[in-house]
N, C-alpha and C positions, 0 to 999 in steps of 0.2 A: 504493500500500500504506500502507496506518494506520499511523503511528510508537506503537511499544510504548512504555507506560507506563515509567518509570526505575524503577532495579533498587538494588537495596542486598544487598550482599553476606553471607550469615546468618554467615559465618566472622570477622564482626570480633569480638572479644573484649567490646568495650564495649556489644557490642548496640544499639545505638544510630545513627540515620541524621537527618544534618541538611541540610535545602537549604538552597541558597544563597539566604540574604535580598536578592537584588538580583535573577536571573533566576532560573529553575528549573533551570536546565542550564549546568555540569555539576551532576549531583549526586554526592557526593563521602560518605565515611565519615569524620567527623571524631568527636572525645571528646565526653562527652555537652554540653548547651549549659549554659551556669552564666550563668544571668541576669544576675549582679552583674559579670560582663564586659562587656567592649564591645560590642557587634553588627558587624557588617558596617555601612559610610561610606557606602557607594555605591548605595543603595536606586532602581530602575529604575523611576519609577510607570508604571503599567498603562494605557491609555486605559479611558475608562467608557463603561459602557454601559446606559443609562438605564430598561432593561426588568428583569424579575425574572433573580434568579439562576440562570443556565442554563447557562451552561458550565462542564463536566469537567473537573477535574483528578484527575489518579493517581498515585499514590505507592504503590511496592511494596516488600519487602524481598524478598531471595529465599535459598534455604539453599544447604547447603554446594556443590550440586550445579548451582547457579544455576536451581532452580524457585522461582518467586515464590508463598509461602505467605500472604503477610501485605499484602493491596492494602486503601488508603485510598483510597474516591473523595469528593471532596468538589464540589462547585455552586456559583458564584460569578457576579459583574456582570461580571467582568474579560470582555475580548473575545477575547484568544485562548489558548488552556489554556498553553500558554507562559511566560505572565505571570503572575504574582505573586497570588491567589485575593485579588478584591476585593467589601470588604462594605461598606454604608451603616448610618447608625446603626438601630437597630432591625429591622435583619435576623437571619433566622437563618439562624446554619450547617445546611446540611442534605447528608447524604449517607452512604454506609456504610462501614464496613471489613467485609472479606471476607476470610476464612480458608482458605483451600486446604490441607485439614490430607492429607498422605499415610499418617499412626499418626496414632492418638490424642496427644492435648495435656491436660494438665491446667490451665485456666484460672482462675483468681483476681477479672482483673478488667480492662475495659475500660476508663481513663482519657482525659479529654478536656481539655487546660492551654491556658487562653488570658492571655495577658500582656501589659502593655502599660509601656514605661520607655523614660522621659523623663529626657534630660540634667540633672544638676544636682540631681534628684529620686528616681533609681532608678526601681526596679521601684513603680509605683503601683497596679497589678493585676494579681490573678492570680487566676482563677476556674477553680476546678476540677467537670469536671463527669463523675459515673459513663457513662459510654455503655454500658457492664453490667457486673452486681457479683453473682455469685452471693448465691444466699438466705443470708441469718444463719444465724451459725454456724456454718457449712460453709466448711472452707481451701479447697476445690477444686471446680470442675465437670469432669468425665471429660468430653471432646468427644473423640464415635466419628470416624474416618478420614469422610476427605467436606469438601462447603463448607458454611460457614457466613458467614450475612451479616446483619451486626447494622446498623441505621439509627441513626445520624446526625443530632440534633436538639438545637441548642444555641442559645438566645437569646442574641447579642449583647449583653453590657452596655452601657450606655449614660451611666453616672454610676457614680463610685469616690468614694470616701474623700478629702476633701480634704488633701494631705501635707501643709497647713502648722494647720489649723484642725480640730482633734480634734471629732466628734460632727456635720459639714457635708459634703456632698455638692458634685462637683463633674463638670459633664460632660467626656466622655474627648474628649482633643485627636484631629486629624486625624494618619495615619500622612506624618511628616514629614520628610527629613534635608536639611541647608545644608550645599551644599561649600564649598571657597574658603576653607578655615581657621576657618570656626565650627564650633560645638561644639554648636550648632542639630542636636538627634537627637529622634524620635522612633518607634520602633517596635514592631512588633507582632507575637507570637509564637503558633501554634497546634502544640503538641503533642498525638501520638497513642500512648499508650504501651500495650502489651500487658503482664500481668502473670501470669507463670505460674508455677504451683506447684510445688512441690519444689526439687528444685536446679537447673533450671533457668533460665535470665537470661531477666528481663525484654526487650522492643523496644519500641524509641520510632520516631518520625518525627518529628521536626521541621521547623517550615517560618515562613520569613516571609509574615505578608498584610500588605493594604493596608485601612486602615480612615476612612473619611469617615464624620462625623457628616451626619445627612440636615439638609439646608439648599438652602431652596427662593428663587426671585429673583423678586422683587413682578412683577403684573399688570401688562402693560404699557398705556396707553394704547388707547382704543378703535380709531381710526386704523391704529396699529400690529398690530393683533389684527388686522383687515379685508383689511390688504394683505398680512399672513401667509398666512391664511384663503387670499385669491384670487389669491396669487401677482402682486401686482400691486407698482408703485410705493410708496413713502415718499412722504409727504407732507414738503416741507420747512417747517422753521422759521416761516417767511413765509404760510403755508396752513394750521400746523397747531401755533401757539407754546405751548399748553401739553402736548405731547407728544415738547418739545427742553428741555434744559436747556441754557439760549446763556449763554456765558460772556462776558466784559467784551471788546470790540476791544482791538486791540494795534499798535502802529504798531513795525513794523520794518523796517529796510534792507534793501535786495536789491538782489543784483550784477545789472545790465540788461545784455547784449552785452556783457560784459570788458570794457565801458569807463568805467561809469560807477554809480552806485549810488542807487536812486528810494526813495522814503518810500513802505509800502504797509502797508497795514490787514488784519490778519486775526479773523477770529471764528470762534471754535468750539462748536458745539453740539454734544450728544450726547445719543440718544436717550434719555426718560423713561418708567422711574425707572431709574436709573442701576443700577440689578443685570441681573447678567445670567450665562448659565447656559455652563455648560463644556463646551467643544464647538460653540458659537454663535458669534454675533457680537454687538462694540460697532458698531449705526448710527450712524455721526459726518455733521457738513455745516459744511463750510467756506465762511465768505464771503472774498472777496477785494476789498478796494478799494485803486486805485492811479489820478493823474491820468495818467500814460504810459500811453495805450489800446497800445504796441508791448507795452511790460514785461509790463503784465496780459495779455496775451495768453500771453506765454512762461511767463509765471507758472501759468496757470489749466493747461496742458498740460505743465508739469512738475515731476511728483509726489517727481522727489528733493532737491527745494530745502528746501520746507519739511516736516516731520516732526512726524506727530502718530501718539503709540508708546501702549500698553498696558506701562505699569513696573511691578515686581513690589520691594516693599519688606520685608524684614525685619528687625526692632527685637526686640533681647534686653537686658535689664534684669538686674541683677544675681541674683543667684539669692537667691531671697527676697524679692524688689521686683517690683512691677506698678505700673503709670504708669511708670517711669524707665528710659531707654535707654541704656546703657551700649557698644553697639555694633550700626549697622546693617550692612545689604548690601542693595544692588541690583542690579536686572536687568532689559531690556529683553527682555520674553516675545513683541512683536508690533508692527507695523507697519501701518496704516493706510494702504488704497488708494483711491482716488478719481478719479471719474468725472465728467462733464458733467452735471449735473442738469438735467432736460430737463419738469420739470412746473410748471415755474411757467407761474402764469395768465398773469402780465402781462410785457412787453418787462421785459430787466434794465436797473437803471438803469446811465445813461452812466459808465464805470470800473470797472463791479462785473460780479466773476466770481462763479457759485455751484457747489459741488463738492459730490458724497455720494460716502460714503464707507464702509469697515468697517473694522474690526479683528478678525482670526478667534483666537476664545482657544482656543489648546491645548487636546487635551484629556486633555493627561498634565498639566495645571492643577492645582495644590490648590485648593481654595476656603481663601477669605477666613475667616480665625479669628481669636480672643484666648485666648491658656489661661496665667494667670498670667503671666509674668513674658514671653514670646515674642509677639509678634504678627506675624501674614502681612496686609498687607494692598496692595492695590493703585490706581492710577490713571492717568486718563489722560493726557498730557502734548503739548505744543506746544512746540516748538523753534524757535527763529529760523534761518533763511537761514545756509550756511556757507561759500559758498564766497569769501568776503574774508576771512573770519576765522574759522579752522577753531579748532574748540575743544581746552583739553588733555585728553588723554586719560591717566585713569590707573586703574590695572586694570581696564582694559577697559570701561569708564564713561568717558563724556565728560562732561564742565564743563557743557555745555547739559544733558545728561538730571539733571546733579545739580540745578541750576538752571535749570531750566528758566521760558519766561515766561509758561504759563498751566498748571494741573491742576487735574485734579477727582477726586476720590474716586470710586471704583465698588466695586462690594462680587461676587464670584464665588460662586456658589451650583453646588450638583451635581445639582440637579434644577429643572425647571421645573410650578409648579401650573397650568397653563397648555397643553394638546397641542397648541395650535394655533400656539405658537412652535417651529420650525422650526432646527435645527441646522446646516444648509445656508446659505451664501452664497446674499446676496441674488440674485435675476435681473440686475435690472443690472449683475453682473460682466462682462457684454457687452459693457459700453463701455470695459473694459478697454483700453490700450494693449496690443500685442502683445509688446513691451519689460518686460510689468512679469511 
């Protein structure tokens, strides 16, 4: 049986119905929403979903007698109506409100409030848009008993008002919030209000979305595009070096059999161009050299010694400042697994192991931004061997991922220009150990 749309009770006083900006449910009768408040902390991002906007959501209010008069349906990326209604830059809202009138209603006017406020900055947008406004001049339109069902068509803004720079234009941030004690907020508000005549009250709906500006992650290499295409193998490093970005070797310690500790080389590469889309994967390939053909062995088969993570970094600057960081946060979003790489032409040289490997980005992900004074950005990181010297760990961050001894920048994008990259783990997850 289909789960009914949520219900808002028409006996609250305030007329007014707001969801909970983090899940849909419960939804709850709260006083109307006052912008210049706080929001809700605890924002649930939505997984995306990369096709047009096609899933339902429903919002109803219902009168004294619990019949629901007043349903919003609204169309969104998000994947399951559950979640949080997700839009990309230069989407439109599309969907209707429906009126299940049982008497007649005298209507005034259909409003449409989309808002968006940022820490530090307030309310930076608010666009208001008729969704219907009887003819001029006229207080009222008489709607005879029966339904009615008005569409739903609202473009997306996509650039506001610069807050610090009068007369400048500035594109709207990604729907944002940092737990952990910052102050890192950004969100997003759509209200649906009905306005009717006489003495009558008004009803709203209110609701949190989720808003991604559209940002797309460069063309990958022709190689890469081929083995997409045909389901086939990575070419590594060694077969295919301008579609790796190989980072500098590194010589680090490793504990051999608890007894003893060998000098071993590691190199990282990662697939080019270093962007890449949410809900995918980063292709990593690790080389391994070490003269202990025992240790390399132990080494090249296991994958929890050494660590190469996907870190998620946020840098806030004082309010008013761009360039200067005044406080970050980290966070370790993803882990790198790796397999036997089994396509090289030629025998491996004497000491040398080669690994491929991925990292799968969430894809409750933001993408990678800058909007004044906040930046989200990310990369990839290499860790030394821990088990002689485990690192300290403090809030929940260890000493190695703060310093770590190799990274590289990668940039997260929400859409791919590209159909032929693939969101799916590669094939060779096969060689998986059954351990991992």
């Amino acid at each position: 049986m289909a789960e009914s749309p949520p219900s808002y009770d028409d006996s609250n006083l305030s007329g007014d119905a707001i969801v909970s900006l983090s899940r849909r449910e419960p939804y709850v009768l709260e006083p109307p929403l006052i912008l210049d408040h706080e929001l809700h902390t605890s924002i649930s991002m939505p997984a995306l979903s990369h096709g047009q906007p096609t899933t339902e959501h429903s919002f109803t209010i219902g009168s004294t007698k619990g019949i629901p008069w007043l349903i919003v349906h609204l169309r969104s990326r998000a994947v399951a109506p559950e979640s949080l209604p997700l839009y990309y830059g230069h989407d439109t809202i599309r969907g209707d409100v429906t009126l299940e009138l049982q008497e007649g209603m005298k209507l005034k006017a259909i409003v449409l409030k989309y808002c968006c406020k940022v820490a530090y900055n307030g309310t930076i947008l608010e666009a208001v848009h008729d969704v219907w406004r009887g003819e001029a001049g006229a207080t009222f339109k008489l709607l005879p008993q029966g339904r009615h069902v008005i569409p739903i068509e609202f473009p997306i803004p996509y650039e506001t008002s610069h807050p610090q720079e009068p007369g400048k234009s500035i594109t709207l941030p990604p729907t944002f919030v940092e737990g952990g004690g910052s102050d890192v907020n950004i969100s997003y508000t759509l209200s649906i209000s009905v306005q009717r005549g006489g003495l009558q009250a008004s009803k709203k709906v209110t609701l949190g979305v989720c808003y991604f500006p559209r940002s797309v992650h460069s063309t990958p290499q022709k190689a890469r595009l081929l083995a997409s295409r045909h389901v086939i193998d990575l070419l590594g490093p060694e077969l295919d070096p301008l579609g790796w970005r190989t980072l500098p070797p590194v010589n680090l310690g490793r504990a051999a059999f608890h007894t003893r500790k060998v000098n071993t080389e590691y190199t990282l590469a990662l697939a080019e161009p270093t962007s890449y889309m949410i809900g995918g994967t980063i292709p990593v390939f690790l080389t391994v050299r070490s003269p202990d053909a025992r240790a390399l062995e132990s080494i090249a088969f296991d994958d929890k010694d050494v660590v190469v993570r996907l870190r998620r970094l946020v840098e806030v600057g004082p309010p008013g400042s761009e360039g200067k960081v005044s406080a970050a946060f980290i966070e370790n979003i993803g882990n790198a697994t790796f397999w036997p790489y089994e396509l090289n032409s030629r025998a491996p040289e004497e000491g040398t192991r080669m690994l491929q490997g991925e990292i799968i980005i969430p894809r409750e992900t933001v993408p990678s931004f800058t909007w004044m004074n906040i930046s989200l950005r990310y990369d990839v990181i290499l860790r030394p061997p821990t088990k002689f010297s485990p690192p300290r760990v403090a809030y929940g961050v260890s000493e190695f991922d703060l310093k770590p001894v190799r990274s590289v920048k990668v940039v997260i994008a929400v859409d791919s220009l590209n159909t032929l990259i693939t969101c799916l783990p590669q094939r060779l997850r096969r060689y998986i150990p059954s351990r991992c």
